[in-house]
N, C-alpha and C positions, 0 to 999 in steps of 0.2 A: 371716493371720499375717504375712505379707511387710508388707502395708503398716501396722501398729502397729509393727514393728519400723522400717520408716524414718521413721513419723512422730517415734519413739523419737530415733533417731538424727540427724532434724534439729534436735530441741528439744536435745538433749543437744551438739551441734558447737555451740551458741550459748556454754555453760560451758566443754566444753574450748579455744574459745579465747581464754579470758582466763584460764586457768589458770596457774601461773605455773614455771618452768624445775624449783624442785627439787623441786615434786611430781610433774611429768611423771617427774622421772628418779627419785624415790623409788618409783614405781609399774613404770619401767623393771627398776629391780633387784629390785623384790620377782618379777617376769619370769624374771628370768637366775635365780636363787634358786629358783624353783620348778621349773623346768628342771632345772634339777640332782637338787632332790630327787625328780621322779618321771620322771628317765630310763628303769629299768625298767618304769612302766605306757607308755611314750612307746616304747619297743623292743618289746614287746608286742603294741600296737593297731598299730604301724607293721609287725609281722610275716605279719599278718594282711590288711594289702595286698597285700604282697608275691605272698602264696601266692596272694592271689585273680588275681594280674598276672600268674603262672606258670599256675595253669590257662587261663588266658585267650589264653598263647601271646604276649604283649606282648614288645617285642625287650628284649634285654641293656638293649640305651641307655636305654627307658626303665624300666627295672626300679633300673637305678642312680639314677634322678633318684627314684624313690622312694623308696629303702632313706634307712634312719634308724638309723645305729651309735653307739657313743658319741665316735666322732671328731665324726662331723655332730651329735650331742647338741651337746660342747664347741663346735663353731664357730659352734653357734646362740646359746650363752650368751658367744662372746667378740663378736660383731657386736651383741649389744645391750648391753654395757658399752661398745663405742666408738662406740656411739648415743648413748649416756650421756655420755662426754666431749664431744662435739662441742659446740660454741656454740647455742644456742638462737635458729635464725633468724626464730622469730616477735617483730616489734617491731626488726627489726634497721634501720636509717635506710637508705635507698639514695641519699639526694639529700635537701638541703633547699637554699633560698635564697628569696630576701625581694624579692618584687614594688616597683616604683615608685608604688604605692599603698598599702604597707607592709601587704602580707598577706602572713605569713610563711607559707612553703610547705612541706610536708614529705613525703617519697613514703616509707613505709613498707613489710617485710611482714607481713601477714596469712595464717592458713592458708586452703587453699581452703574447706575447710567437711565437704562429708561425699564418703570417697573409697571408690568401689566399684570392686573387683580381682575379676576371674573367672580363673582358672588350673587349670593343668591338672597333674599329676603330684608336680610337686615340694611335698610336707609342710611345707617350709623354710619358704615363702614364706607361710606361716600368723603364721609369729614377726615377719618381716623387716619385712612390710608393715605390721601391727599397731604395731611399734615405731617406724617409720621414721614410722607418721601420729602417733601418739602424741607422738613427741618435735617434730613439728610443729604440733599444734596440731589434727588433723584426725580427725574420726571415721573408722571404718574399719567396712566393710559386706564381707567378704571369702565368695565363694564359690568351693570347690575342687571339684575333679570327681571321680568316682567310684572310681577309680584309686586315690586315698589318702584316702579319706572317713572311716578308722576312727584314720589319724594328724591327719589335720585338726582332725574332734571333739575327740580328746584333747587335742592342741594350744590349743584353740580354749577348753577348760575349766580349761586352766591361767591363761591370760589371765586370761580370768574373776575365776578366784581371787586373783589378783594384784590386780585391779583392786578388788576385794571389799577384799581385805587391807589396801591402800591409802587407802581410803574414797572411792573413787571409783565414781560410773555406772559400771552394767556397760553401759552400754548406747554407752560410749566405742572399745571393739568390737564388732563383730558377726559372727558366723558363718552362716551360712546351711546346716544339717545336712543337706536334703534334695538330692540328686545328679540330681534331676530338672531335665532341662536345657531344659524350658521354662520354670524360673523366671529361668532366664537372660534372654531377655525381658522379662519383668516387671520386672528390672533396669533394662534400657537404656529400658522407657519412666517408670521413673521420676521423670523430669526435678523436679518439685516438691522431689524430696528429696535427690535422689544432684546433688551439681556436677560431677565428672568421673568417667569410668572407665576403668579401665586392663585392656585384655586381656592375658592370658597364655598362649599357648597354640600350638596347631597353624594351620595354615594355615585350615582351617575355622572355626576357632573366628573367629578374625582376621575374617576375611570374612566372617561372619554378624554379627558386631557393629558392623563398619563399614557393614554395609546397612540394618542395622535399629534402631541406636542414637540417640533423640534427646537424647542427652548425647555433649556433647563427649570425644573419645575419645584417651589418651596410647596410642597402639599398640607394645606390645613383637611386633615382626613375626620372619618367619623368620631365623634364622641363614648366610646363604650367604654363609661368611666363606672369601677366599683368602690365600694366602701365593705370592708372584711371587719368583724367585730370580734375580735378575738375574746379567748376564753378568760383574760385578764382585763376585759375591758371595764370603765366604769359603766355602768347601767344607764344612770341618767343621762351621761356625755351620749355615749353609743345613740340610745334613741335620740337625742337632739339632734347629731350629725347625719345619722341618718334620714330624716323627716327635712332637713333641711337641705341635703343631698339630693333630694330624689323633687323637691317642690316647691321650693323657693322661686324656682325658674322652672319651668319642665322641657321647653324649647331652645334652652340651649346645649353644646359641645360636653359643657364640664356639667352636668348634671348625671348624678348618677344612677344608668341603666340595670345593673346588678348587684343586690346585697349578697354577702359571704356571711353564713353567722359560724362560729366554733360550733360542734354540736353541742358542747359541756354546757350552754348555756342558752341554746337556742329556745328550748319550751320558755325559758322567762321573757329573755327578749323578745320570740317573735311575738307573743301574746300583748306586750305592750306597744307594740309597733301598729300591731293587728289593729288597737285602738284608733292608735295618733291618723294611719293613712286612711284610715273609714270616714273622717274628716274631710279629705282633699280627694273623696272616690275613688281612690289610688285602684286600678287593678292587678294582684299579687297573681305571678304565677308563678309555681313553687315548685321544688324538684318532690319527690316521692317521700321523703322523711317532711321536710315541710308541708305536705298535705294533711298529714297525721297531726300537726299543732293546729295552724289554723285553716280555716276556709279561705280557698284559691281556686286559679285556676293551673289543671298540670302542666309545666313546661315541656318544649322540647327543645331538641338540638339548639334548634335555628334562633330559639329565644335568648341564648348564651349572648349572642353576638350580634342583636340586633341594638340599633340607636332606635329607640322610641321615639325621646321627643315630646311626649305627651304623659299623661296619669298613668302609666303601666309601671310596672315593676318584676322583674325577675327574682328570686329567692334560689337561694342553695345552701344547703347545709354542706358542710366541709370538716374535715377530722382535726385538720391542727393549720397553721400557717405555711406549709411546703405545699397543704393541697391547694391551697388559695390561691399562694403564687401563681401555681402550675395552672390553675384554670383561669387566671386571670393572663398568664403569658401565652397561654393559648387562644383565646376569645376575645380580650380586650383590645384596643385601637392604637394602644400606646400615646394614651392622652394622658391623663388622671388617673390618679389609683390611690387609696387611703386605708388606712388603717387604723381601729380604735382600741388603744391597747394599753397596759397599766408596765406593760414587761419589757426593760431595755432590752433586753433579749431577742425578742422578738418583734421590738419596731425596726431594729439594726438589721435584721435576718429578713426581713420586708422592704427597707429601702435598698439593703443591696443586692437583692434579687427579681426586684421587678423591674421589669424593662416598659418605661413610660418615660415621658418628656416629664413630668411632674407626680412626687411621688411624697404623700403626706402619714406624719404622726399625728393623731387626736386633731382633726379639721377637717371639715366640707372640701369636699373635690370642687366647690364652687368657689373657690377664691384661684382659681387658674385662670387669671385676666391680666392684659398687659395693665390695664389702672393701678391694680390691686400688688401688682409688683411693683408699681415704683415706675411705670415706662409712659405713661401719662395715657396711653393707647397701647392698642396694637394690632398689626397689622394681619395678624392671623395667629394660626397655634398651630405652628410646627411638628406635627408626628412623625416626621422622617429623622436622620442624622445629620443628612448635609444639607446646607452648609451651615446650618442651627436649627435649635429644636426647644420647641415652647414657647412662651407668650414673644411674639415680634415686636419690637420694638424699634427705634433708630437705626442705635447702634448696628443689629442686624442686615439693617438694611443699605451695607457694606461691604468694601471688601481691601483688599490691602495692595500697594504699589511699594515698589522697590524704588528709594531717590540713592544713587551713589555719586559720591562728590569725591572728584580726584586732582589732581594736578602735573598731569602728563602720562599716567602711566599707559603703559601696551603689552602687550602680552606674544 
């Protein structure tokens, strides 16, 4: 079954990518359009996760990355309309110029071909990814894990229908309905059909795909995002970023796992922090000097570099911004990283020293979202370097061809 289905899907990425901008996006809004109209069967079959994620005893955090309401309906049909506006980066020129032997040269993009996404919880990422390859040019082979396998499907046959309506291949997406996680596998050695694949997931998942994968791998890795308060920070901003870092969301990537406070100012701040997170049950575990401010629980090692995910918090006091860097370029994921700071000084000396895919003056680590950047989705968050890194968007999900136009020449 698996492999008619990608033979499917590699005959079929040869038409989607010469297909041309306003059928992609007339195929996009017939998307957003159906969406709308079976919200109810999409709140239903997403209900139905749910309870299975409650008996199952799965935490809060990710219980919320599965629910599907009709705010998450709406945000899922406004991110494929601003999928829709965007510019159609396939065919887009990156470079042209004209050899001393008058072979004019042209460096184009091209989509990659056929893109396989294995994810874990979030139903969302069934629309995102589909639309984000769609609008590039790229088939889409997407497999969700068993957590939300009854919003997936559902998800997964509205496309369908869209694509149908359309008059396009259904085979310009693909779902993968069975939650048996050896075909995951069967994924990564697909090499003949799949060009890349992008994980989604927990720390396992990650690690089993980067061992086992002979396709190149875009890895959206763990979350170990901090917020450092330095000793020039404003007070009020600091705890707002803070509380809003850590709890806005607590189940997702860019939420942030580890506070850094300067120590010149740590007794004020943490004491008002100590307030705001006794609100949201927050549990603080704190290094040896933060014990001493407020009641916690004491950290170790392993709490440096762990993704939560849920109400917990790590705490460290720190001497200045070089120790911050340092334990943040030690322990962090190279996701998110932020700084709350009054001193050009030292937000310049923190952006160019950390090594993150995304790296903030005076803001939540929570706005690392491809929405939130302008990309209407995205298709994951790049912690690696190649071949991009941070919020995925289209354009990303790309790559570039050589056109040279001559008129006889030989060599």
């Amino acid at each position: 079954m698996l492999e008619n289905m990608f033979k499917a899907a590699r005959e079929a990425s040869y038409e989607l990518m010469n297909i041309n901008s306003s059928v992609k996006d007339k195929a996009l809004a017939k998307i957003a359009e159906l969406l709308d109209k079976n919200r109810q069967l999409i709140k239903t079959e997403n209900a139905k996760d749910v309870a299975y994620a409650r008996e199952r005893g799965i935490s809060q955090g990710i219980i919320d990355r599965i629910m599907l309401d009709d705010k998450r309906i709406d945000g899922m049909i406004t991110a494929v309309h601003e999928i829709i506006a965007q510019t159609d980066p396939v065919g887009k020129i990156v470079d042209g110029y004209k050899r001393p032997n008058g072979l004019y040269i042209t460096k184009v993009k091209v989509p990659l071909g056929v893109v396989g996404i294995i994810f874990e919880a979030r139903p969302n990422v069934t629309i995102d990814a589909a639309a984000l390859c769609l609008k590039s040019g790229n088939v889409s082979i997407l497999k969700g894990g068993k957590e939300a396998i009854h919003s997936n499907i559902c998800l997964g046959r509205v496309i369908k229908e869209a694509l149908k309506g359309s008059g396009l291949p259904e085979a310009f997406v693909n779902i993968i309905e069975d939650t048996d996680r050896a075909l995951v596998m069967e994924m990564l050695k697909a090499k003949e059909y799949i060009d890349i694949m992008i994980p989604r997931g927990g720390d396992s998942l990650i690690k089993f795909c980067t061992e086992h994968s002979l396709i190149p791998l875009v890895k959206h890795d763990a979350g170990v995002c901090h917020v450092y308060i330095d000793e020039f920070a404003d007070m009020d901003m600091a705890v707002a970023i803070a509380v809003n870092a850590k709890c806005q969301r607590v189940g997702v990537c860019n939420a942030m796992e580890t506070l850094l406070v300067n120590e010149k100012i740590a007794g004020t701040v943490l004491k008002k922090l100590e307030t705001a997170y006794a609100e949201y049950n927050v549990e603080i575990r704190g290094c040896e000097k933060t014990q001493k401010i407020i009641k916690c629980v004491p950290a170790t090692d392993e709490d440096w570099a762990t993704e939560y995910l849920d109400y917990i918090l790590s705490v460290k006091i720190v001497k200045d911004v070089d120790e911050a860097v340092a334990h943040i370029n030690r322990y962090g994921s190279q996701h998110s990283e932020s700084i709350v700071t009054e001193s050009y000084t030292n937000s310049e000396r923190f952006l160019d020293r950390v090594d993150a895919a995304a790296v903030y003056v005076n803001a939540s680590t929570r706005w690392t979202d491809g929405g939130e950047f302008g990309l209407g989705a995205e298709i994951g968050i790049s912690t690696q370097k190649l071949h991009c890194r941070g919020p995925m968007g289209a354009d990303d999900l790309t790559t570039t061809k050589y056109r040279i136009y001559g008129h006889g020449q030989i060599k």
